[in-house]
C-alpha atoms as an extended CHARMM CRD file, in Angstrom:
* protein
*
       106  EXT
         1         1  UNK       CA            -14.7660000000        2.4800000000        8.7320000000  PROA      1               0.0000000000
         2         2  UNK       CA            -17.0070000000       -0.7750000000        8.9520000000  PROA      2               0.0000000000
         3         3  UNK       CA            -16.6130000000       -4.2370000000        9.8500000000  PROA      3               0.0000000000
         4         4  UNK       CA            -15.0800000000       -5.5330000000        6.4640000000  PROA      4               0.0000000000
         5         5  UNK       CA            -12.3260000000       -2.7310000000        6.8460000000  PROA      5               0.0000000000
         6         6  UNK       CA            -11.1700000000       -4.4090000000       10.5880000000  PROA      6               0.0000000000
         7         7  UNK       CA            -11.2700000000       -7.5910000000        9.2240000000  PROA      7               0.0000000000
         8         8  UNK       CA             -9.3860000000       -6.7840000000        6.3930000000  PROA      8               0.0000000000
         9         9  UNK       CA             -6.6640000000       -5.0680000000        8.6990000000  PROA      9               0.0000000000
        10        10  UNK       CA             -6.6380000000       -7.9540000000       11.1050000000  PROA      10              0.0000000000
        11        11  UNK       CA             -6.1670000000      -10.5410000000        8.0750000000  PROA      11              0.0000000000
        12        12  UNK       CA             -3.4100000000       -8.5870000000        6.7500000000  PROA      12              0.0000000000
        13        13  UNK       CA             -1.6810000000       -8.1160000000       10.1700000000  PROA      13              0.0000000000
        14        14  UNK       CA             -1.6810000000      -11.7240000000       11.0050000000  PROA      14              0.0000000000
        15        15  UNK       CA             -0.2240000000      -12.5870000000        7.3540000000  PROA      15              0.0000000000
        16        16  UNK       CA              2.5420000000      -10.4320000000        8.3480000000  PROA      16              0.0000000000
        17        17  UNK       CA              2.5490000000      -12.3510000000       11.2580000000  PROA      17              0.0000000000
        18        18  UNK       CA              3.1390000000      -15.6480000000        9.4030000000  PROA      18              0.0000000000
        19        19  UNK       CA              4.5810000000      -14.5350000000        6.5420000000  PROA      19              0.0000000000
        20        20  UNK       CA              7.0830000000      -11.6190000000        7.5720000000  PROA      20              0.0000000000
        21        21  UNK       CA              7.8400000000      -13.2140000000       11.2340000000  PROA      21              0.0000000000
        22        22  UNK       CA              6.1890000000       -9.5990000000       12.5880000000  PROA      22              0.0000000000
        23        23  UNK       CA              5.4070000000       -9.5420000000       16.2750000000  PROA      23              0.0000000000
        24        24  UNK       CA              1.4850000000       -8.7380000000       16.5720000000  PROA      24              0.0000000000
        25        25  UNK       CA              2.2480000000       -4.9240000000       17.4500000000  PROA      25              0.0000000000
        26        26  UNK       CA              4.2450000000       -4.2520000000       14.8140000000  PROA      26              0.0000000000
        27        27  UNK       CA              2.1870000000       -6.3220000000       12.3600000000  PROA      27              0.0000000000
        28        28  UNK       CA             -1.1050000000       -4.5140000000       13.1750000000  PROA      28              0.0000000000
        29        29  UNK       CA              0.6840000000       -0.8960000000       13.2860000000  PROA      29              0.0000000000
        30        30  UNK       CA              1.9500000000       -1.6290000000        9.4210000000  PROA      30              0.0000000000
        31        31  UNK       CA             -1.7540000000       -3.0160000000        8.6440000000  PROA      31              0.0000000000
        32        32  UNK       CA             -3.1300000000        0.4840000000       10.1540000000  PROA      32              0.0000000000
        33        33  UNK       CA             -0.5830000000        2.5810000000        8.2500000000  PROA      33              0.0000000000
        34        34  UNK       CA             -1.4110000000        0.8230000000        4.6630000000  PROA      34              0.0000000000
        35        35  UNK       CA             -4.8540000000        0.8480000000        5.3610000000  PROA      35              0.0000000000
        36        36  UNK       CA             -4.4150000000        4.7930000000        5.7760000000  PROA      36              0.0000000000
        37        37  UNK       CA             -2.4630000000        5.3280000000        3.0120000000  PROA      37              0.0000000000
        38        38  UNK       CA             -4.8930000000        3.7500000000        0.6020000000  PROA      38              0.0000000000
        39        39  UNK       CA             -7.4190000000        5.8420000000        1.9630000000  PROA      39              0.0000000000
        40        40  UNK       CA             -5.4890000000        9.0240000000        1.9020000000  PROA      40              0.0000000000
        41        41  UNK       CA             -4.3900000000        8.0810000000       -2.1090000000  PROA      41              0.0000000000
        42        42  UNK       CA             -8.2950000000        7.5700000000       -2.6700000000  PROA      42              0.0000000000
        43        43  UNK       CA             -8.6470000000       11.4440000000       -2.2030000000  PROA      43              0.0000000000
        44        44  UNK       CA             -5.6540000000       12.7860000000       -3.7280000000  PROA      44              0.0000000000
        45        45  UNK       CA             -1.9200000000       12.7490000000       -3.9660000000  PROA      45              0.0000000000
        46        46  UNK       CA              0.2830000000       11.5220000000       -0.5920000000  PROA      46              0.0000000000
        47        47  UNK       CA              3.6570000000       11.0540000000       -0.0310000000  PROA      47              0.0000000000
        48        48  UNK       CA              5.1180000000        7.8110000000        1.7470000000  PROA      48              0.0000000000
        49        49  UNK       CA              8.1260000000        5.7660000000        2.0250000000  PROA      49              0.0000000000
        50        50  UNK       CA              8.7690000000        2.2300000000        1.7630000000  PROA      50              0.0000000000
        51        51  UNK       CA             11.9630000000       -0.3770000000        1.6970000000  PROA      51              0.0000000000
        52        52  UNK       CA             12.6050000000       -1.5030000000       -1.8720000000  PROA      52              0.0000000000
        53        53  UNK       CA             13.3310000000       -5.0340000000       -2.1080000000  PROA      53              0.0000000000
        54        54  UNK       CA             17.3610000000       -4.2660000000       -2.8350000000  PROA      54              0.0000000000
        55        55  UNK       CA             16.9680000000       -2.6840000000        0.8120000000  PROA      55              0.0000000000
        56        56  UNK       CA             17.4600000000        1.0000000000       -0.5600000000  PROA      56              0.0000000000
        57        57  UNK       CA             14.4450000000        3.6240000000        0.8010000000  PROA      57              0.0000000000
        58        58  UNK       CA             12.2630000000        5.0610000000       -1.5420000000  PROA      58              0.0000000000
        59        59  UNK       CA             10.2410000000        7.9720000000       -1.3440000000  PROA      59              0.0000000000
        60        60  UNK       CA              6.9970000000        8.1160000000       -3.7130000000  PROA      60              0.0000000000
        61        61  UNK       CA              4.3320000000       10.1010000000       -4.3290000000  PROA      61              0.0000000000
        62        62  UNK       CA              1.3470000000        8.1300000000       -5.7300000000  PROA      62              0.0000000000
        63        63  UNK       CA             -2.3750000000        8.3420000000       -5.8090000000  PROA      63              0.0000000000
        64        64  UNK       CA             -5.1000000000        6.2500000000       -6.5050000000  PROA      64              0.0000000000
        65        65  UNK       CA             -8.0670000000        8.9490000000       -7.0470000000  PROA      65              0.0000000000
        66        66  UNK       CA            -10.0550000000        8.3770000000      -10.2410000000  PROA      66              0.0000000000
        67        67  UNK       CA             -9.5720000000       11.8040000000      -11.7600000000  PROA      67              0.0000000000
        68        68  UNK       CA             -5.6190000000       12.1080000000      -11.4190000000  PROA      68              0.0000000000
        69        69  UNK       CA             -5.0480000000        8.4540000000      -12.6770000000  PROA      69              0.0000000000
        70        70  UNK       CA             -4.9620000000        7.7430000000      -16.4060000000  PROA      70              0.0000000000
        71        71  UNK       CA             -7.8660000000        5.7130000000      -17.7440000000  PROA      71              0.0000000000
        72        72  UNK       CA             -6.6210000000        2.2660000000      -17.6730000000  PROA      72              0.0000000000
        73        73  UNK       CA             -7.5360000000       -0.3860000000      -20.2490000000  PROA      73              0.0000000000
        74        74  UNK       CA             -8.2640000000       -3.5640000000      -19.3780000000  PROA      74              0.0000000000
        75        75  UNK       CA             -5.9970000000       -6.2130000000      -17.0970000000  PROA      75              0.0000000000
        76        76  UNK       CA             -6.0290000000       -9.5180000000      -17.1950000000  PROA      76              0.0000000000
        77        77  UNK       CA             -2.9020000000       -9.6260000000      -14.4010000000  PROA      77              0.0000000000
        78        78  UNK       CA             -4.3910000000      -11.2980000000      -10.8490000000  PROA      78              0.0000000000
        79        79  UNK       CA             -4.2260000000       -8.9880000000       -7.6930000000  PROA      79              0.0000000000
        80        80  UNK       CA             -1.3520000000      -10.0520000000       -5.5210000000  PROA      80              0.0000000000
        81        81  UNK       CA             -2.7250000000       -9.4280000000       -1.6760000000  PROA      81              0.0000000000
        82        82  UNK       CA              0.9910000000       -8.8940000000       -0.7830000000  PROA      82              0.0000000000
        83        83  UNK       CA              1.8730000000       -5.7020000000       -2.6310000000  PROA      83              0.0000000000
        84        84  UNK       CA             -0.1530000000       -2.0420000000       -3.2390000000  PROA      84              0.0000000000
        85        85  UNK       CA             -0.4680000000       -0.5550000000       -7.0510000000  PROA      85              0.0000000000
        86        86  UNK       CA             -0.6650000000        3.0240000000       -7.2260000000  PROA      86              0.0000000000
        87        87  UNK       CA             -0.1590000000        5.3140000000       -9.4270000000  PROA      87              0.0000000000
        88        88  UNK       CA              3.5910000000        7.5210000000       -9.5300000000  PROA      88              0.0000000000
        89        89  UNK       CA              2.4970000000       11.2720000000       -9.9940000000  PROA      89              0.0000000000
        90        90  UNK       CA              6.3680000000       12.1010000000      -10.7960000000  PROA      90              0.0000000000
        91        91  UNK       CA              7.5060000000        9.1030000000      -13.4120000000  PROA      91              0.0000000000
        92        92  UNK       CA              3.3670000000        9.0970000000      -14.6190000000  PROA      92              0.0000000000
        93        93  UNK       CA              3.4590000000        5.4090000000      -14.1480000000  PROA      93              0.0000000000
        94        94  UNK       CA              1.7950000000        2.7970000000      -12.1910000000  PROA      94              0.0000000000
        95        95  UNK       CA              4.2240000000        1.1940000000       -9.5830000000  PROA      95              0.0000000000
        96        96  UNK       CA              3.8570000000       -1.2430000000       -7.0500000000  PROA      96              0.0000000000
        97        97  UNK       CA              5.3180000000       -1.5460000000       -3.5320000000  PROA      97              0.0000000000
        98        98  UNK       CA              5.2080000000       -4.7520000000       -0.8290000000  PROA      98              0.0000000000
        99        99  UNK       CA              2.6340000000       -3.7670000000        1.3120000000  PROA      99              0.0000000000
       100       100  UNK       CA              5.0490000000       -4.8740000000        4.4440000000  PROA      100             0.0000000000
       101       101  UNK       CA              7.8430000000       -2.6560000000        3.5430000000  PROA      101             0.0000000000
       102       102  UNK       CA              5.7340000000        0.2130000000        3.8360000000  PROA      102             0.0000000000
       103       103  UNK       CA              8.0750000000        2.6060000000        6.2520000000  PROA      103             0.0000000000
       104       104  UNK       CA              6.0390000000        6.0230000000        6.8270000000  PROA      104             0.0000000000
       105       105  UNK       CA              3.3220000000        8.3160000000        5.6770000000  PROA      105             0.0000000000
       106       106  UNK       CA              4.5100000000       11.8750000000        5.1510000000  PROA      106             0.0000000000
């Protein structure tokens, strides 16, 4: 944990702010769980849940570790701040999930 990573939670947490009409508690305890899941998915394989946009709950288990991913070939696609890739260990697929819908860590 360094000073890029707070910043980085406080940015996100006041986009949800302005974006998602979060109050600042709730904002900042969704910033704290992505930030933890993208840590925990750097190390191995986690299951979370998140809203899907039709409002349904999903339950995933994804990873973003370099030796249980697939080598990827190269992207031209722009990172959207707004949503989390990872990669889905049960359909072997990368999915995507908005990063404010983000429910639990199991």
């Amino acid at each position: 944990m360094n000073k890029a990573d707070l910043q980085a939670i406080m940015n996100t947490a006041w986009a949800f702010v302005k974006r998602n009409g979060f109050s600042l508690s709730e904002a900042l305890k969704t910033a704290w769980r992505n930030f933890k899941l993208k840590v925990q998915m750097h190390t191995g394989i986690v299951r979370f849940y998140f809203r899907k946009v039709d409002g349904t709950l999903r339950e995933a288990w994804g990873t973003l570790a370099s030796n249980l991913v697939p080598e990827t070939k190269g992207t031209d696609r722009k990172p959207n701040p707004t949503t989390q890739a990872y990669f889905d260990t049960e359909k072997q697929e990368w999915r995507c999930y908005k990063i404010a819908n983000l429910i639990a860590i199991a």
